[in-house]
N, C-alpha and C positions, 0 to 999 in steps of 0.2 A: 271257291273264291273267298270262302268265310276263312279256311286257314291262310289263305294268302294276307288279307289282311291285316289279320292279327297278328301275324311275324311281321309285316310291316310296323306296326305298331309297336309289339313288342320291342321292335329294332330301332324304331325313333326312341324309345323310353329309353333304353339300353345305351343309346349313343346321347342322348342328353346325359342320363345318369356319368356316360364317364364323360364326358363334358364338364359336370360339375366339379365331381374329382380331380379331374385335372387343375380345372380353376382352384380346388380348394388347396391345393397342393401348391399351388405357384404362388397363391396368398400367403400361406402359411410360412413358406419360404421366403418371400418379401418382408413379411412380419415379423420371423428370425433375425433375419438381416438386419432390418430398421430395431430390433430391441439391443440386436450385439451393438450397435453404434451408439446408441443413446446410453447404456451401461460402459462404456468408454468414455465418452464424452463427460457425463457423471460422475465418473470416477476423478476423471482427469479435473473437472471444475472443483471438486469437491477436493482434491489434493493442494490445487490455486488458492481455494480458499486460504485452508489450514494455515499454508505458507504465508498468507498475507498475514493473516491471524498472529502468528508467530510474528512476523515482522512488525506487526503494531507493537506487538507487547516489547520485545526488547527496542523500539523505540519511546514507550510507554516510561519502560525501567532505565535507559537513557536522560531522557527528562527529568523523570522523577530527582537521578543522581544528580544530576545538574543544577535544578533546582533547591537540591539540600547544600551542594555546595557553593550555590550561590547563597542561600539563603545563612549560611556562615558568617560571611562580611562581616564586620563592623559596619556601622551606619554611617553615611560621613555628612560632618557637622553642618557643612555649608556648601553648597554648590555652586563650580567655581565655570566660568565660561571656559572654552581656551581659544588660546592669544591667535592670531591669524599670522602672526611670524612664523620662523621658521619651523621646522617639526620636528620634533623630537625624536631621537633612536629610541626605538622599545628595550623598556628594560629587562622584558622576558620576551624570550624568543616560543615558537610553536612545539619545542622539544620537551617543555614539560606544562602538559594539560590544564593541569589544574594552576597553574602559577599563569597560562594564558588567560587564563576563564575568568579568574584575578583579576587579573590586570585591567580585563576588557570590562568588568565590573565597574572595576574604578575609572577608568575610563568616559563609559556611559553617566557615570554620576560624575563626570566636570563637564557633560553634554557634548562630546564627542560622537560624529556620525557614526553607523555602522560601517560602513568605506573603510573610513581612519581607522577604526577601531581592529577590523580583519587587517589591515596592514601594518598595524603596529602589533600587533599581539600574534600574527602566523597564524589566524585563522580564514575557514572561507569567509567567503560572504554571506553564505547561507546562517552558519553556526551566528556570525556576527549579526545578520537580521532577525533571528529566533532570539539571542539573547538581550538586541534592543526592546523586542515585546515581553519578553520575559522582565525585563527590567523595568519597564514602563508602565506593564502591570502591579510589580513590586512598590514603585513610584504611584501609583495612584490608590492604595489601598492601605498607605501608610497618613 
């Protein structure tokens, strides 16, 4: 009876032991699995990043150029309102950049909206509201 037992026993021990095994095995495989997805994911955010990164900067050096050719101008003498008549054709169109960015410059210092200002000079609305701040800021630190 004493060996009968102990092969019982041994046989519970034996059958827990791969019990565990098995468990450890299926963990380890689930742990695999969850590290290859987070090392993807990782990778992938970590490429997002970069990209943004990079997209700051050449919007960064964007600005920056904009800014030095805005900051070109002449200053002008006096600031003139404009007239609520009719509206004048723009005298540069959106085909040459720098000559709109100009314009829009001048523009903004006869107090012209940014609205008027993108539709007289062939810019969006966007460029024309960045360059109303940009110029309003120019305007109050002079």
């Amino acid at each position: 009876m004493a060996l009968e037992s102990i092969s019982l026993e041994t046989l519970i021990i034996v059958l827990a032991a791969v019990t565990l095994l098995v468990g450890n095995v299926t963990l380890w495989r689930r742990f695999s699995s969850l590290q290859k997805r987070f090392d993807e994911q990782d990778a992938r955010h970590r490429k997002e990043l970069q990209m943004l990164s990079q997209s700051q900067v050449g919007m960064g050096r964007k600005l920056v150029d904009f800014e030095l050719k805005v900051g070109k101008q002449p200053e002008p003498t006096e600031v003139a309102k404009p007239v609520a008549a009719k509206p004048q054709t723009p005298a540069i169109t959106g085909s040459d950049d720098a000559g709109s960015y100009n314009n829009a410059v001048n523009l903004f210092s006869q107090g012209f909206t940014p609205d008027e200002v993108a539709r007289r000079c062939g810019l969006s609305k966007a460029e024309a509201n960045l360059m109303a701040l940009v110029n309003k800021e120019a305007v109050s630190h002079h």
